[in-house]
N, C-alpha and C positions, 0 to 999 in steps of 0.2 A: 504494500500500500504506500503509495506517494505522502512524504512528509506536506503538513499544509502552514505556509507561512500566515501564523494567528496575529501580524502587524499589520497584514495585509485585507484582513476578513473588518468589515464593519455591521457589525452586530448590536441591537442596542440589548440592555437590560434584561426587558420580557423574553428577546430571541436565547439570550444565554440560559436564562432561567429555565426556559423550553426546552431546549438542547440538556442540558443538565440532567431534568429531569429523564427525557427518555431514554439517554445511557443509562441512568441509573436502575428505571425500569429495565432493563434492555437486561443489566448485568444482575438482578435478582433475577428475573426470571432464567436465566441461564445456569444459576444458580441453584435454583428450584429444582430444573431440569438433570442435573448433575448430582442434586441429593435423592433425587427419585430412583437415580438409574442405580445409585449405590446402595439404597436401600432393598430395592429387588435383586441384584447380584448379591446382595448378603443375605436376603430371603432362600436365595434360590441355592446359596453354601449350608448354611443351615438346614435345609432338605435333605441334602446331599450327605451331610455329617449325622441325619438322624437314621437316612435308608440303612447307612454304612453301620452303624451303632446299632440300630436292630436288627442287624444283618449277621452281626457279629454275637449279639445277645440269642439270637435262636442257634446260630453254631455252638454255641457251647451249651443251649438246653436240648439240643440233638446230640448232643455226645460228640459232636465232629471234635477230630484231635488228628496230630499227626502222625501215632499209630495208623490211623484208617484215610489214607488222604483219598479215597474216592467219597467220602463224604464234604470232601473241601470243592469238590465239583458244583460249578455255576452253570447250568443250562442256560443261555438267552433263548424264548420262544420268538420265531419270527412272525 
């Protein structure tokens, strides 16, 4: 983006206050948007950490161990 010479711009008051303002909007709402997106990517780890955790809590109420490792077998059904 091209630097813009601000001695050159004639703006009165109301135009700065305007301009001000919509950056600021401009940068919460981005803002917004960036805490959202991290809130659901940590939603979506914590799923991930619970599948994994009662995945691991039924392996050992099934007896799975490494004596018997065809009980550590995962089928995916497609």
């Amino acid at each position: 983006m091209d630097e813009i010479d601000l001695d050159q711009l004639d703006l009165d008051e109301d135009q700065i206050t305007y301009l001000l303002r919509k950056v600021i909007f401009e940068i919460a709402q981005q803002q917004q948007e960036l805490s959202s997106e991290t809130l659901d990517d940590a939603n979506e780890n914590m799923g991930m950490i619970n599948t994994i955790q009662e995945g691991e809590q039924t392996e050992e109420e099934n007896g799975a161990s490494e004596t018997n490792p065809s009980s550590n077998i995962i089928i995916d059904p497609i």
